[in-house]
N, C-alpha and C positions, 0 to 999 in steps of 0.2 A: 605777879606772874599769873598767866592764865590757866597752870595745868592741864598743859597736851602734849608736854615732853616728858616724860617718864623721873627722866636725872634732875627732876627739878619737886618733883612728888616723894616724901620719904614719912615712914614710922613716925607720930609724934608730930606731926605738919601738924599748924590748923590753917583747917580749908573752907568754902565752900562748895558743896555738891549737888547737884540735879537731881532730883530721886526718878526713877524709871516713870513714876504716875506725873510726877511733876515736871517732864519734857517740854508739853505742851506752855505750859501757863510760866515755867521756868521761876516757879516758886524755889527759893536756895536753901540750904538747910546747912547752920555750921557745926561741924566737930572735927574731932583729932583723927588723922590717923593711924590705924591699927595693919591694913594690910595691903600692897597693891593686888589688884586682879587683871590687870591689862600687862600681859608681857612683853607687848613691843614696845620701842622705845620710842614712838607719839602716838596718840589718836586724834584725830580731825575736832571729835566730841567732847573731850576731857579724859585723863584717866580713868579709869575705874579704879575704886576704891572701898573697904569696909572701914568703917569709923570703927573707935571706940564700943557704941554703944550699938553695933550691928547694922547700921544701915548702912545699904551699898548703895552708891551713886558714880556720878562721873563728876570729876573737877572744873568746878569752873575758877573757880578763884583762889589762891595760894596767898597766906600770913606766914610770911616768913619771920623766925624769932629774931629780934634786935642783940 
């Protein structure tokens, strides 16, 4: 899944994310999620998102668990 629908991003996803400096070069960074920050239910960009370990990004890519 690409994470830009909201009902498809939850607590405990693991994702990949864009970090704000990493836009450009679209360097990904992967962790868990901890919280959404995007309250509408899509963005064009990805969710936003805070991981686990504090970095916020936007989703680009969703691991959904088997």
């Amino acid at each position: 899944m690409n994470g830009k629908n909201r009902k498809d991003v939850y607590p405990g996803l693991e994702v990949d994310i864009i970090l704000k400096q990493h836009q450009r070069s679209g360097v990904r960074t992967k962790g868990i999620v901890k919280d959404l920050l995007t309250n509408s239910a899509s963005h064009p960009h990805g969710i936003k998102v805070r991981l686990t370990d504090g970095q916020v990004g936007r989703v680009c890519e969703t691991f959904p668990k088997v």
